[in-house]
Structures are given as C-alpha cells and as structure tokens.
C-alpha positions in Angstrom: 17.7 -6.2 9.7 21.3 -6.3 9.8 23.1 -9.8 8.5 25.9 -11.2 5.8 23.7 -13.5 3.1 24.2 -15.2 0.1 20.7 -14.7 -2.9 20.8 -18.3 -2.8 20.5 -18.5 1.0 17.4 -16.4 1.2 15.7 -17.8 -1.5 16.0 -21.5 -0.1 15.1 -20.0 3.5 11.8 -18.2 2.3 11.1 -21.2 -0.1 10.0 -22.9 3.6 8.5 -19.6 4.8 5.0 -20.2 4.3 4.9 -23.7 5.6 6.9 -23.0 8.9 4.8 -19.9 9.8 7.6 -17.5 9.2 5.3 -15.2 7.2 3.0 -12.3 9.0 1.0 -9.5 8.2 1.1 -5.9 9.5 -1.7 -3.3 8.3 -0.8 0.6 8.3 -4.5 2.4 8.6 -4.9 5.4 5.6 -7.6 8.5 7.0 -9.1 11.2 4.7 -7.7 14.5 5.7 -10.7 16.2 5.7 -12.9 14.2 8.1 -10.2 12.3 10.1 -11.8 9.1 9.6 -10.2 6.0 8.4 -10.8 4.9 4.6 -8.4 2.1 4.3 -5.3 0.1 5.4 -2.4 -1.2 3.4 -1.2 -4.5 3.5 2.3 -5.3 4.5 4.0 -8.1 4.3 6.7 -9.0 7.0 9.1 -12.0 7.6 10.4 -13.4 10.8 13.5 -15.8 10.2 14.9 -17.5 12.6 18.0 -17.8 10.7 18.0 -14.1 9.7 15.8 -12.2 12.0 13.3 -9.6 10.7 13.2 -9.3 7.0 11.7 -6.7 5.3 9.8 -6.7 1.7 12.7 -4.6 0.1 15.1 -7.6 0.9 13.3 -10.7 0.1 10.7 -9.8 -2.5 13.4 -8.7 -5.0 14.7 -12.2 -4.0 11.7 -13.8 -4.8 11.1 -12.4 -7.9 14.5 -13.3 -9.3 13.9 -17.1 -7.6 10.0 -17.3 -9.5 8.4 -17.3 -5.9 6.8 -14.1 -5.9 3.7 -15.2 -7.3 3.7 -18.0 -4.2 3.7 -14.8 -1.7 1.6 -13.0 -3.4 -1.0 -15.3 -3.4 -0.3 -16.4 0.6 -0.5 -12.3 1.3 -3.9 -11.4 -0.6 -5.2 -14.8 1.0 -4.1 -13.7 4.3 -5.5 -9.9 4.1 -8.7 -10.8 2.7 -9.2 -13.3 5.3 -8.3 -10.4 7.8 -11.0 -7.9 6.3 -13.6 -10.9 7.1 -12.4 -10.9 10.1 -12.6 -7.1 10.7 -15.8 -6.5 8.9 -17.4 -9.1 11.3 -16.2 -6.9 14.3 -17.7 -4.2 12.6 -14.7 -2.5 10.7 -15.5 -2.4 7.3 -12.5 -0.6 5.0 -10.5 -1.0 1.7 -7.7 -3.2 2.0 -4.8 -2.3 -0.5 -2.1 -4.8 -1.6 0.9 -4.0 -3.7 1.8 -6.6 -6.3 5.1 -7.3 -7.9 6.2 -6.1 -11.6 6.8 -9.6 -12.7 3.0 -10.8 -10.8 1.5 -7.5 -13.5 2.5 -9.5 -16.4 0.5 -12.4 -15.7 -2.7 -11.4 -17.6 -4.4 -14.3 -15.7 -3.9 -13.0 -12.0 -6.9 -10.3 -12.1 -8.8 -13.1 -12.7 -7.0 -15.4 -9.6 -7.6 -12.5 -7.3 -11.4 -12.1 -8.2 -11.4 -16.0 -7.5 -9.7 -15.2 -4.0 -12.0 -12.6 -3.0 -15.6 -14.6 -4.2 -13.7 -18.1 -1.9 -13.3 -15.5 1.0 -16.6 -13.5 0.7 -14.8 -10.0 0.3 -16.8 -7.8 -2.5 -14.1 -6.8 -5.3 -15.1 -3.2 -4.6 -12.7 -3.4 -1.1 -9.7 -4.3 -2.4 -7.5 -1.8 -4.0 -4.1 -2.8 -6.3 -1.2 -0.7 -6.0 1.1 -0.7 -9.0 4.5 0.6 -8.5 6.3 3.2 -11.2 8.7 0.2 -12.0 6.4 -1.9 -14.2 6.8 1.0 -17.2 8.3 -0.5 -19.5 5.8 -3.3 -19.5 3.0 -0.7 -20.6 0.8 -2.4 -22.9 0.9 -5.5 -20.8 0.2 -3.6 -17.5 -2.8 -1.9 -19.4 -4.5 -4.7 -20.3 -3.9 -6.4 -16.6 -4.9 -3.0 -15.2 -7.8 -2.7 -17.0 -9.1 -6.2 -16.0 -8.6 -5.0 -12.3 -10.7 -2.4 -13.2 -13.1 -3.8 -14.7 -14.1 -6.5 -11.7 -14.9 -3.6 -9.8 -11.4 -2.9 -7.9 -9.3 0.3 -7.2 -5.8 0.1 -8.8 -3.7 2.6 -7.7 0.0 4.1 -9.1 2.1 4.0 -6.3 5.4 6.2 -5.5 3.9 8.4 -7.5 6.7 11.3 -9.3 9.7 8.9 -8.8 9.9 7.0 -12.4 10.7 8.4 -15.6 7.3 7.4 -16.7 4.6 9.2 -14.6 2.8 11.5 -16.4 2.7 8.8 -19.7 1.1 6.0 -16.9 -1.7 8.4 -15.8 -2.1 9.5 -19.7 -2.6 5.4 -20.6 -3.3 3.8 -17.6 -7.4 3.2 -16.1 -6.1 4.5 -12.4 -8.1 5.4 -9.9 -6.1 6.9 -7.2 -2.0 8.0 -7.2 -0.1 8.2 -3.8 2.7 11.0 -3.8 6.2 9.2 -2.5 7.9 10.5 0.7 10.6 12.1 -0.8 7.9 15.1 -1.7 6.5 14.6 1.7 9.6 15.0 4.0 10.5 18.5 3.5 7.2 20.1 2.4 6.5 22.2 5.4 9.7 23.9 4.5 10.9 24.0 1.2 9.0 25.6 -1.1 9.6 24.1 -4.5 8.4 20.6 -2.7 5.3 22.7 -1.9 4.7 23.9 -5.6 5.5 20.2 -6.9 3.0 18.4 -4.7 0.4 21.2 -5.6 1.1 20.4 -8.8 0.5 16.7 -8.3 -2.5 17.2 -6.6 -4.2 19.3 -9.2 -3.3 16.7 -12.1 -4.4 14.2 -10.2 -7.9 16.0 -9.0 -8.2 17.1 -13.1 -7.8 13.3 -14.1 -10.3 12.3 -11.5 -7.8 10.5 -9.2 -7.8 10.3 -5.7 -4.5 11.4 -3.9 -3.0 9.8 -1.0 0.5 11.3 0.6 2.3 8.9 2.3 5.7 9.4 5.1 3.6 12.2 7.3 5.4 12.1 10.0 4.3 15.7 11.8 1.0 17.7 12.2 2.1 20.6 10.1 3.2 18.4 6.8 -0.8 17.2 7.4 -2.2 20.7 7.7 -0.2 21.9 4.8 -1.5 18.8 2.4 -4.8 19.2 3.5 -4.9 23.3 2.7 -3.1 22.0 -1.2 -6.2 19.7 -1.4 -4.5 16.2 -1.1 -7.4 13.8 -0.1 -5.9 10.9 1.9 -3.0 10.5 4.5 -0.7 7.4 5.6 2.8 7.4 7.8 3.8 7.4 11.2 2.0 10.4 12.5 -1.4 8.3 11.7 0.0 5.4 12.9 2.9 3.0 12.3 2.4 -0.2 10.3 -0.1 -2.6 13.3 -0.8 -6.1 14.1 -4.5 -6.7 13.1 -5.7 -6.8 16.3 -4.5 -3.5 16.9 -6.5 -1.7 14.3 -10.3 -2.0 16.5 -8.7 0.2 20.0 -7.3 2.4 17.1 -10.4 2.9 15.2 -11.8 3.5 18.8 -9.4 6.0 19.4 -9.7 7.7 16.5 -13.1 8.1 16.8 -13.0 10.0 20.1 -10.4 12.6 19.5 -11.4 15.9 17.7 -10.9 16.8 13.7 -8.4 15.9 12.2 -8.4 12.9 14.7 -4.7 12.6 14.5 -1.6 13.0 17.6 0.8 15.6 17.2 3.6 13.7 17.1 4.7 10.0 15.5 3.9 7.0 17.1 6.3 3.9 18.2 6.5 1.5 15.0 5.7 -2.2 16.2 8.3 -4.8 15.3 
C-alpha cells in the first residue's frame, strides 16, 4: 500500500470500516515440524479501503490505538475468527486459532474476561484460542501479568510474540505465565548461512524447551531454514514456504493437500501470497 495520508484521515476512514464491510480476515496455517501436520492458524487482520486501497495492520492499528478504536477491532476480529473456527470445525478442521492483541487492549484487566464471554456466545472451547502478546507491552509488566495470568487461567494459550527483539525478553519469560514464544524473522532469514544466527536460535530454543515453552519460528521462506530448525529442535513452523496468509475457504484444499504429500508435508519453494 502506497498513498499520501493525513492520522486524522485514516482514523475517520476506519471509524466506518466495520459498518461498510471494509474489514476482512486472512488466516496463515502454523504445522509442527516434526509430523508435518497443521496445529494452528493465526489470525490476520486486513483492510480494503476504497479511499486508500489495501491497508495493512502495521498502518492502521498504530492508528487506532492512538484514536481509542483499537478495542472496537479487536473485538470485530476475535468475533470474526471465532466465528470462522465454527465454521471450520463444522467442516471437520478443528485447530487453534491465535490472535494478536494490542498493548493498549493488555491493559484492560477486564478483556480476558470479554474474550471468554466471546468464545462461550460462539461455542469455541477457551482451550483453542491462543493470545499472542508482542515484546512492546514491557513496560506495562505488572499489568500485563495479571491480564496474562487471567488468560491463563480460563484455559487459553498466551504466547510472547517476536520473540528476542525487545529489551525485555528474558525478564518476560522469567515473570510472565507463557506458554509458547515464536522466534522473529530477523533470526530466521539468514540461519541456513550464518552461523551466529544458528547458535542464537539454538539458544532460544533450549531456554524455551527448559521453561516448558513451545517454539514456533516464523518468515520460513525455504526448505533448508525448515530442516535446519527442525535438526536445533524448534517445534512449530509459519511463513511463506508453508503457505502465505489465505482466505478461509482456502484452508480445507490446503489441509487436503497437506495431507497427501510425504513428511515434512511442505513445497520446496514459497508460495504466491493472496492479496
């Protein structure tokens, strides 16, 4: 998305967003490395202006959070994915949706309890939805704990996302009740080549697999990055190479496809991202 905007422009443009249709979901499926088989998707949020074209999340939800209608999306997108795992689950596809939620959403001590409402309206058990929680929200540590915890303890994943980029890693996975970390793509891109990347996602892996966390990489975008993860241990994979962010009406063929090839179920090279 390419375009000349004011803040205040977007923010009255996605204001209408939800009630014009604008908003949509795509779903990128996660596999475990060692079977091939898919575990979960993550839920991404996408926004079709007509004024501005495609927007991504890393344009308007900074806007949106600055404006105080962040909570307003996230609502509409955990509404609109847990609608789509009934939808899926009644086709026969049963698999963790996860959702990331916004810094300023984690303060709300209330919202654990306004997305374990969502999920009972819907019918989707607590136990499918996983919470990812970006390094960012540091410095709101003893508010994100107790938020975290109440996540936790209504029986859903939460999950530190971007894992090694903030300042604060190691002190979130010493305070934090996580279940799972995903490694960013900056370790990913290079790590069937440059050795230090090697020895630092090793190193994340272990931690992780000490603390009891699962570890997803995300950004694989070739078969060797996937082979070297999975010989270092790393239990989940998500990026391009397993398939680009899809429609949801895409994801049964997939899971069909999937199923058919042989271990680790996966093409040798990137597929074509949808728009």
């Amino acid at each position: 998305m390419t375009f000349v905007a004011s803040e205040a422009d977007i923010a009255l443009a996605l204001n209408l967003a939800i009630e014009r249709g604008e908003l949509f979901m795509l779903y990128q499926p996660k596999i475990s490395i060692g079977s091939g088989k898919l575990v979960g998707v993550e839920a991404l949020m996408r926004w079709q202006s007509p004024q501005f074209g495609l927007v991504l999340p890393s344009t308007f939800i900074p806007v949106a959070e600055r404006s105080g209608g962040v909570d307003t999306l996230s609502e509409w997108g955990l509404r609109a994915a847990l609608r789509q795992w009934i939808d899926w689950n009644e086709q026969g596809i049963r698999t963790n949706i996860a959702f990331n939620l916004s810094t300023s959403t984690l303060r709300d001590l209330r919202y654990p309890d306004l997305v374990q409402r969502l999920c009972q309206a819907t019918g989707v058990p607590c136990e499918q939805l996983t919470i990812e929680v970006t390094e960012g929200t540091a410095p709101h540590m003893l508010r994100l704990l107790d938020t975290v915890t109440r996540f936790r303890i209504k029986g859903m994943a939460v999950q530190l996302d971007d894992f090694g980029t903030g300042y604060s890693s190691l002190l979130q996975l010493k305070e934090l009740p996580y279940t799972g970390v995903k490694i960013d793509h900056c370790f990913v891109d290079d790590l069937a080549v440059n050795r230090e990347a090697q020895l630092i996602v090793r190193a994340m892996i272990d931690l992780a697999h000490a603390l009891e966390l699962t570890v997803t990489a995300e950004g694989i975008e070739d078969r060797q990055t996937l082979d070297m993860l999975g010989d270092l241990g790393c239990d989940h994979a998500q990026g391009f190479l397993i398939s680009p962010p899809m429609r949801p009406t895409e994801l049964a063929p997939w899971v069909v496809g999937m199923a058919v090839r042989s271990r680790p179920a996966v093409p040798s090279q990137p597929l074509h991202s949808v728009s």
